[in-house]
TORNU-511809 format. One record per residue: x, z, y negated of N, C-alpha, C, O in turn; residue in three letters; chain. Coordinates in steps of 0.1 Angstrom, whole numbers, plus 5000, padded with zeros to 4 digits. Each point is the difference from the previous one (the first is absolute). Layout:
<sites>
+------+------+------+------+------+------+------+------+------+------+------+------+-------+------+
:  n.x :  n.z :  n.y : ca.x : ca.z : ca.y :  c.x :  c.z :  c.y :  o.x :  o.z :  o.y : dokol : dogu :
+------+------+------+------+------+------+------+------+------+------+------+------+-------+------+
:    X :    Z :    Y :    X :    Z :    Y :    X :    Z :    Y :    X :    Z :    Y :   ALA :    A :
...
+------+------+------+------+------+------+------+------+------+------+------+------+-------+------+
</sites>
This chain:
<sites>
+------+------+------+------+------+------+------+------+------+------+------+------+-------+------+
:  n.x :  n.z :  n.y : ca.x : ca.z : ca.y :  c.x :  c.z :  c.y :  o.x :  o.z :  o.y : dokol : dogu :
+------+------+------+------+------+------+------+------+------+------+------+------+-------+------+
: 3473 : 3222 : 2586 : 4997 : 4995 : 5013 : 5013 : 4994 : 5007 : 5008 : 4996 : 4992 :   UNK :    A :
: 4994 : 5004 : 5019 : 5011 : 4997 : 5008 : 5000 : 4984 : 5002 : 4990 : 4994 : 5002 :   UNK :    A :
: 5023 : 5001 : 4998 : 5002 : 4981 : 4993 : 4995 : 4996 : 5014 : 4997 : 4988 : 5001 :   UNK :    A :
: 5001 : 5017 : 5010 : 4988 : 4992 : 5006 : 4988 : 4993 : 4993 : 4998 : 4988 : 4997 :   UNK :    A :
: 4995 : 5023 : 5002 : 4991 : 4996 : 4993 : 5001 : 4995 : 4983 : 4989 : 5002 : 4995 :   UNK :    A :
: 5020 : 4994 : 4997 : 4995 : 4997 : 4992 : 5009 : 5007 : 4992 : 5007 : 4994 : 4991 :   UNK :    A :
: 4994 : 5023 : 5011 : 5006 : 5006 : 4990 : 5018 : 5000 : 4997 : 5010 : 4994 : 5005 :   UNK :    A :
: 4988 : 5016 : 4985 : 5016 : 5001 : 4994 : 5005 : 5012 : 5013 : 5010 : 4997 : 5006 :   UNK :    A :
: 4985 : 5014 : 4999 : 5004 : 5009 : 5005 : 5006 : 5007 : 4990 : 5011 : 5003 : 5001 :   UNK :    A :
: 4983 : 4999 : 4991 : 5009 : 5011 : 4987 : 4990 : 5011 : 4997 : 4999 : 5007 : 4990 :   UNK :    A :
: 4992 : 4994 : 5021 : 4991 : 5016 : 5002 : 4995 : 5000 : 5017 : 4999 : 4992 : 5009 :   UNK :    A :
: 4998 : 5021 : 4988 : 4992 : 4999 : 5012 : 4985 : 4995 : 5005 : 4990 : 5003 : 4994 :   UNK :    A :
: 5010 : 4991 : 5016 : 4988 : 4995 : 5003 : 4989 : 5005 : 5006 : 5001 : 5006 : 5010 :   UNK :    A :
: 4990 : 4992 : 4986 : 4984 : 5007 : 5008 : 5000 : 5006 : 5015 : 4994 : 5010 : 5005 :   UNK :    A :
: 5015 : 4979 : 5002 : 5000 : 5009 : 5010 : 5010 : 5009 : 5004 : 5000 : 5007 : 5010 :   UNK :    A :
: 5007 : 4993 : 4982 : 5013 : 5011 : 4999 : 4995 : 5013 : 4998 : 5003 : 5010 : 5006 :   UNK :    A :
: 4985 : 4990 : 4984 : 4995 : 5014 : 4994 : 4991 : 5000 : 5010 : 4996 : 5012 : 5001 :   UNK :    A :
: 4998 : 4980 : 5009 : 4995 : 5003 : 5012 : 5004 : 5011 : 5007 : 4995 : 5011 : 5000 :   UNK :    A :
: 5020 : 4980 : 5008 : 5006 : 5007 : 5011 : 5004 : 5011 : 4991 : 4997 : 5010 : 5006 :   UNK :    A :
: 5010 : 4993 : 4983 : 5004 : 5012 : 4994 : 4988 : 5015 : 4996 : 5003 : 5012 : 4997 :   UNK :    A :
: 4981 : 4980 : 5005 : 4994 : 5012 : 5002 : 4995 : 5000 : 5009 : 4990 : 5006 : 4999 :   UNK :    A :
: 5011 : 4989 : 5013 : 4999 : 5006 : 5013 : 5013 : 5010 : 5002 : 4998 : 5012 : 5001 :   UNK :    A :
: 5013 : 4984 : 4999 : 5017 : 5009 : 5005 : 4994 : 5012 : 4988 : 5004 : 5010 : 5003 :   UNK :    A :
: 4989 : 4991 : 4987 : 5004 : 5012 : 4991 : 4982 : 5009 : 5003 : 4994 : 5010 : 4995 :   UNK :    A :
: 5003 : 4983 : 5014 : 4988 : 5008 : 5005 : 5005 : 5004 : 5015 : 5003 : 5012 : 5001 :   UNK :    A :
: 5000 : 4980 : 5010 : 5006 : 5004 : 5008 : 5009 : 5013 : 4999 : 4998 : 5009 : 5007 :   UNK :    A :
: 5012 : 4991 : 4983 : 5009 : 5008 : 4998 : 4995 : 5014 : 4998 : 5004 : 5010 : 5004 :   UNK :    A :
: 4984 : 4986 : 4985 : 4996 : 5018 : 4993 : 4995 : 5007 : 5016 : 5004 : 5011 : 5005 :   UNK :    A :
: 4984 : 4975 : 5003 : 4996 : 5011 : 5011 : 5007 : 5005 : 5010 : 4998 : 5012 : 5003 :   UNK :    A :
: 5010 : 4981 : 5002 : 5010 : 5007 : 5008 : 5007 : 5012 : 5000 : 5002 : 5007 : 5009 :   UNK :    A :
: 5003 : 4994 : 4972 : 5007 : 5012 : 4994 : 4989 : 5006 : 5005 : 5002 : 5006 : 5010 :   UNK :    A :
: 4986 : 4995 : 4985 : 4990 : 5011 : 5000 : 4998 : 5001 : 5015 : 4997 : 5012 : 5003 :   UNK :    A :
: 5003 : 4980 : 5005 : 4992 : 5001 : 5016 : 5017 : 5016 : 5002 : 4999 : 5012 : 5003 :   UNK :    A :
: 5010 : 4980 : 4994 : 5012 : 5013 : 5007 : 4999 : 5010 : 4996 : 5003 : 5009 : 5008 :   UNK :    A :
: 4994 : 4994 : 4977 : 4998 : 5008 : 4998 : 4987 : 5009 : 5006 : 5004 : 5010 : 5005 :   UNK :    A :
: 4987 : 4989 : 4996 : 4988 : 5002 : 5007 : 5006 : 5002 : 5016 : 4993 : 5008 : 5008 :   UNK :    A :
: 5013 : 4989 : 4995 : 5007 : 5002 : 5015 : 5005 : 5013 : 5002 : 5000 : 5008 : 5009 :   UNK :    A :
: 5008 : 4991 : 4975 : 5010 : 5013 : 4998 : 5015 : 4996 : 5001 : 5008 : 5009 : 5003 :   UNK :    A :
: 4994 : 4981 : 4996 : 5013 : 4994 : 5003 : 5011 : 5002 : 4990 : 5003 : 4993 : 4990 :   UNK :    A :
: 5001 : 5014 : 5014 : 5012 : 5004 : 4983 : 5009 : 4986 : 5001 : 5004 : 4995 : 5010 :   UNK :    A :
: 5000 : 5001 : 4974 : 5013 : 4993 : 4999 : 4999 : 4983 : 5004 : 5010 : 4993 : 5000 :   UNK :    A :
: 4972 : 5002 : 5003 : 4996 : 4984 : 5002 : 5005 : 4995 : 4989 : 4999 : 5007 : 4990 :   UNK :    A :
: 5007 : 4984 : 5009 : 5001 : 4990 : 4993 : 4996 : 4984 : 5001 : 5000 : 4999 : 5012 :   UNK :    A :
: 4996 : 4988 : 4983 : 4996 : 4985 : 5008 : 5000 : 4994 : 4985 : 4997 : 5002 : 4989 :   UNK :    A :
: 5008 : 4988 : 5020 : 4999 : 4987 : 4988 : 4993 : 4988 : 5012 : 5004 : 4998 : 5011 :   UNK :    A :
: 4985 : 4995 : 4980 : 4990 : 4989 : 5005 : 5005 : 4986 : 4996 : 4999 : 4997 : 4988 :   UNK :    A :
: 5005 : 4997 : 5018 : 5002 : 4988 : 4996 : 4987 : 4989 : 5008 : 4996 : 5001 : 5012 :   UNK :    A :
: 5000 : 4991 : 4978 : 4987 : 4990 : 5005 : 5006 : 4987 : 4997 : 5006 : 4997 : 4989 :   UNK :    A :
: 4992 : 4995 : 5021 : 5006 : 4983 : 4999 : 4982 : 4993 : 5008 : 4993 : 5005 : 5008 :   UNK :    A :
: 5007 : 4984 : 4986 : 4992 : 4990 : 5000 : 5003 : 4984 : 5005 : 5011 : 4994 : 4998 :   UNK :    A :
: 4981 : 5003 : 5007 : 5002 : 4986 : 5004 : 4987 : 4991 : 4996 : 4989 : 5005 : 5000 :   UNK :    A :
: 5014 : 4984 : 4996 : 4989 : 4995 : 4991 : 5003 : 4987 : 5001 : 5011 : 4998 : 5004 :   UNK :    A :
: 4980 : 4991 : 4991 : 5005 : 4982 : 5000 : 4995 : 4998 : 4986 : 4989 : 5005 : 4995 :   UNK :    A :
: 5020 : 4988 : 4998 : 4998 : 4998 : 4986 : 4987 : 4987 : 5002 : 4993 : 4999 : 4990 :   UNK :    A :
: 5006 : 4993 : 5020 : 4991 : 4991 : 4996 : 4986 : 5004 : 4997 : 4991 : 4992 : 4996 :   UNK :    A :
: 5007 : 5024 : 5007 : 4985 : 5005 : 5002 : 5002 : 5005 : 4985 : 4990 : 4996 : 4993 :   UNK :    A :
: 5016 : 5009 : 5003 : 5001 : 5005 : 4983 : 5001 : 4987 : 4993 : 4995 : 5002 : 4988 :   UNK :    A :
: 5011 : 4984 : 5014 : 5003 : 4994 : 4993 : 4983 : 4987 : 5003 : 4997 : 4992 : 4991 :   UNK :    A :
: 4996 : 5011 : 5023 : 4989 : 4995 : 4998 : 4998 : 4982 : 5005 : 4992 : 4992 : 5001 :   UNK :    A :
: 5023 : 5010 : 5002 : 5005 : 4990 : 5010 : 4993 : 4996 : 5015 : 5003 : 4989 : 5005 :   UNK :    A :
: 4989 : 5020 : 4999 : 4996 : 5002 : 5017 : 4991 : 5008 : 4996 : 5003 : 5009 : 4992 :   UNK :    A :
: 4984 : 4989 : 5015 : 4988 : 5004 : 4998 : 4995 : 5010 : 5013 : 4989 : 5006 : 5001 :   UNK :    A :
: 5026 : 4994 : 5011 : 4996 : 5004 : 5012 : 5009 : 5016 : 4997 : 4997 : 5011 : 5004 :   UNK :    A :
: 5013 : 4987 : 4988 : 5012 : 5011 : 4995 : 4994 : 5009 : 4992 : 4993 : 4997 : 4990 :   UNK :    A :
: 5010 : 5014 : 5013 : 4991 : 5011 : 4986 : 5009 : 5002 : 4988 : 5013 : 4999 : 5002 :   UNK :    A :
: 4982 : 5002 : 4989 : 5009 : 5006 : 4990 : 5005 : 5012 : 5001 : 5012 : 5001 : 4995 :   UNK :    A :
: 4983 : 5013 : 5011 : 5006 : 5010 : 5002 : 5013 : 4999 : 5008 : 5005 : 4989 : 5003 :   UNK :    A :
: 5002 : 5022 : 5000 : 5010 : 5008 : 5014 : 4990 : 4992 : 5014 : 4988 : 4999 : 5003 :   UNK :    A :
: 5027 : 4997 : 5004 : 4997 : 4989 : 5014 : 4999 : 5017 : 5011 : 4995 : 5001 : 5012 :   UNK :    A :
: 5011 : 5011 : 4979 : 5008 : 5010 : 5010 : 5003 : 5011 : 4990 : 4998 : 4998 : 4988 :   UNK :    A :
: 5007 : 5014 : 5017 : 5006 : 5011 : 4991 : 5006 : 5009 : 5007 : 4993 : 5005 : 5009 :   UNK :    A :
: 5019 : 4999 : 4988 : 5006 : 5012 : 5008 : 5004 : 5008 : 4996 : 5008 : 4997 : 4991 :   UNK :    A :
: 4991 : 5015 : 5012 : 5004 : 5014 : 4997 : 5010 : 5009 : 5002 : 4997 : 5010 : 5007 :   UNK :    A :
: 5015 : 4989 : 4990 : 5009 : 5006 : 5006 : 5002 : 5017 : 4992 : 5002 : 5001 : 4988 :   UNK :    A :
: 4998 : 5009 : 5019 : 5008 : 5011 : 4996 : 5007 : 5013 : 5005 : 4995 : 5009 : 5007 :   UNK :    A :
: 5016 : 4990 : 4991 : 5013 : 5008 : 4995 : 4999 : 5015 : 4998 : 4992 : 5003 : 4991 :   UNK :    A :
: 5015 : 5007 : 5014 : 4996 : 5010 : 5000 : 5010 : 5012 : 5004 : 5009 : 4998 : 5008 :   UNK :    A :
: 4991 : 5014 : 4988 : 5013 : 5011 : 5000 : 4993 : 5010 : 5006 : 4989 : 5000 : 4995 :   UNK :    A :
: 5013 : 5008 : 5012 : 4992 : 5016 : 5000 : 4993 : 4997 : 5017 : 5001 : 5009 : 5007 :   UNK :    A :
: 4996 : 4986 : 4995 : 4993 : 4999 : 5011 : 5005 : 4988 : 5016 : 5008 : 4990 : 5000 :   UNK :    A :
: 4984 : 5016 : 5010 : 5003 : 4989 : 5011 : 4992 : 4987 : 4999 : 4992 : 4996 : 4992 :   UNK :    A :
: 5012 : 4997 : 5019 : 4997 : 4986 : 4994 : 4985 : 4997 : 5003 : 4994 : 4990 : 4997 :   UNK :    A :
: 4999 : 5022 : 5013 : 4989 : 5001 : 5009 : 4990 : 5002 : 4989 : 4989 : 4995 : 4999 :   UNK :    A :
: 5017 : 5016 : 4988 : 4991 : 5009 : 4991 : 4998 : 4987 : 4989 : 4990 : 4995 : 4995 :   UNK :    A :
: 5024 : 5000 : 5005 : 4998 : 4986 : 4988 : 4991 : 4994 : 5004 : 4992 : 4998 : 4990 :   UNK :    A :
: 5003 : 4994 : 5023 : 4990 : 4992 : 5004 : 4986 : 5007 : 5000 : 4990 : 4993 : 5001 :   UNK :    A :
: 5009 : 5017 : 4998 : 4988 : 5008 : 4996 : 4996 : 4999 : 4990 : 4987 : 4999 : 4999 :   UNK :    A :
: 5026 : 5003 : 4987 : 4995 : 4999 : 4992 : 4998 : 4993 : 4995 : 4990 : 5001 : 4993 :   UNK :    A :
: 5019 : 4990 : 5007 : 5000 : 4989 : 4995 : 4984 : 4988 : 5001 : 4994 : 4995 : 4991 :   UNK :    A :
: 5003 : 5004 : 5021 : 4987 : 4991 : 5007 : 4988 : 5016 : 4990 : 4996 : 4997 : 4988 :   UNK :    A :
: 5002 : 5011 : 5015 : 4996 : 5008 : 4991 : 4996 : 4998 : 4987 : 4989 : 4999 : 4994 :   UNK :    A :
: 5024 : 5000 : 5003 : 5000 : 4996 : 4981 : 4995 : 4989 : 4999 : 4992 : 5000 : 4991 :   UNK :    A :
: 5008 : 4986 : 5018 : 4997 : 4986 : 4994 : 4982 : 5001 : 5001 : 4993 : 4995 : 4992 :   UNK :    A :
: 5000 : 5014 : 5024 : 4988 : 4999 : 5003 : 4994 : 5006 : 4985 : 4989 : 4997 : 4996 :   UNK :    A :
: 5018 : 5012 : 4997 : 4991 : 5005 : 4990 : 5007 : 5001 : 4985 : 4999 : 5009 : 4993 :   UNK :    A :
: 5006 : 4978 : 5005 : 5002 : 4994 : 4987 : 4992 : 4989 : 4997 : 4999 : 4989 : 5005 :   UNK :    A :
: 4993 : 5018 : 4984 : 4988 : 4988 : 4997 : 5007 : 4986 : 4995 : 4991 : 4992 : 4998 :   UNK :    A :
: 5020 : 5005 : 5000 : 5005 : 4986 : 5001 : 5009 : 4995 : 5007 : 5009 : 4992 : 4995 :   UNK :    A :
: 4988 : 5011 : 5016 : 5004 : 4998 : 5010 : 4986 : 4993 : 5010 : 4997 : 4989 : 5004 :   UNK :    A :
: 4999 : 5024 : 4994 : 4983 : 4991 : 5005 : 4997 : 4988 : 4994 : 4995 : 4990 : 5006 :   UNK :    A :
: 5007 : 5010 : 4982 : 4990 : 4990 : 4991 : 5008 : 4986 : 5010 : 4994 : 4994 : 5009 :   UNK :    A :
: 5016 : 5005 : 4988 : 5009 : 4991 : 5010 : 4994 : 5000 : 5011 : 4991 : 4991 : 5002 :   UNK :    A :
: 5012 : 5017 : 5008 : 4993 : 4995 : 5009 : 4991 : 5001 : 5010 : 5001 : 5000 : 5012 :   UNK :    A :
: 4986 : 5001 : 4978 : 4986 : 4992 : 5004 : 4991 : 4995 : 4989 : 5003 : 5001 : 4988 :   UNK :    A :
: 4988 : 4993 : 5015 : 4993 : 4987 : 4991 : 4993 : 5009 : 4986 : 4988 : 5005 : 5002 :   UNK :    A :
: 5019 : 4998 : 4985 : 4993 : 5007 : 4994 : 4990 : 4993 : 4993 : 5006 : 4991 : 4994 :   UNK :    A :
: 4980 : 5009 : 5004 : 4990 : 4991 : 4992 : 5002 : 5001 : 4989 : 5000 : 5010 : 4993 :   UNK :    A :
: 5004 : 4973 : 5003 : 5008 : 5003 : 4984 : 4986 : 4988 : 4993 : 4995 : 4990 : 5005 :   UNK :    A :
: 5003 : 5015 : 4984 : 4991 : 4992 : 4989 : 5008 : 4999 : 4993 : 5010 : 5006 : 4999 :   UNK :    A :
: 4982 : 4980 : 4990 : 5006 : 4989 : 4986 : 4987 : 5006 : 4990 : 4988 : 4998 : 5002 :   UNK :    A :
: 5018 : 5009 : 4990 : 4990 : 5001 : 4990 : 5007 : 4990 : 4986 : 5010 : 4994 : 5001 :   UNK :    A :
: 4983 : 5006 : 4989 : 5004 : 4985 : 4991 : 4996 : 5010 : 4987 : 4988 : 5001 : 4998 :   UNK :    A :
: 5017 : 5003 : 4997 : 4996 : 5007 : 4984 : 5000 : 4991 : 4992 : 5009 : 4991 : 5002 :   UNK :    A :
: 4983 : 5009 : 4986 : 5003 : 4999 : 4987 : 5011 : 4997 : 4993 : 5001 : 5000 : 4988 :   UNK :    A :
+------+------+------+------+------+------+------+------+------+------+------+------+-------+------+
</sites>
């Protein structure tokens, strides 16, 4: 966990593997959306950044969520105009299932095992 909260920062943290599987979902659809276009020679790298308040993770503020305050999606791209990248790009994020799950309200249950 990151020494905001608590941790050493000597791994990566939960929401790291967040934003890193949205960019690595992002990424495959895109490749695939260009491809499907016919686009010889696409290439993109996804970078995802987050904005968040540790008092909602730390439980400090009851009005503050523990998740992302925000999230953004930036991507990078070779082979195409910048018209086709925003195609694809907005494309790729509408139909990356974690990208959705982010953002809108998914119904989540607490089950308690044994």
């Amino acid at each position: 966990m990151p020494g905001a909260v608590g941790g050493g920062s000597a791994a990566p943290s939960p929401g790291w593997f967040l934003r890193a599987a949205v960019a690595a979902c992002v990424t495959s659809l895109a490749v695939m959306r260009a491809a499907r276009l016919g686009i010889e020679g696409f290439t993109c790298e996804v970078e995802v950044d987050s904005e968040s308040d540790d008092r909602g993770i730390l439980g400090l503020d009851a009005s503050v969520p523990g998740g992302p305050l925000s999230m953004r999606i930036s991507v990078r791209s070779t082979g195409t105009s910048s018209d086709r990248l925003e195609e694809i790009a907005h494309w790729a994020v509408e139909h990356c299932p974690v990208s959705d799950a982010v953002r809108r309200a998914v119904p989540l249950s607490i089950e308690l095992l044994d």
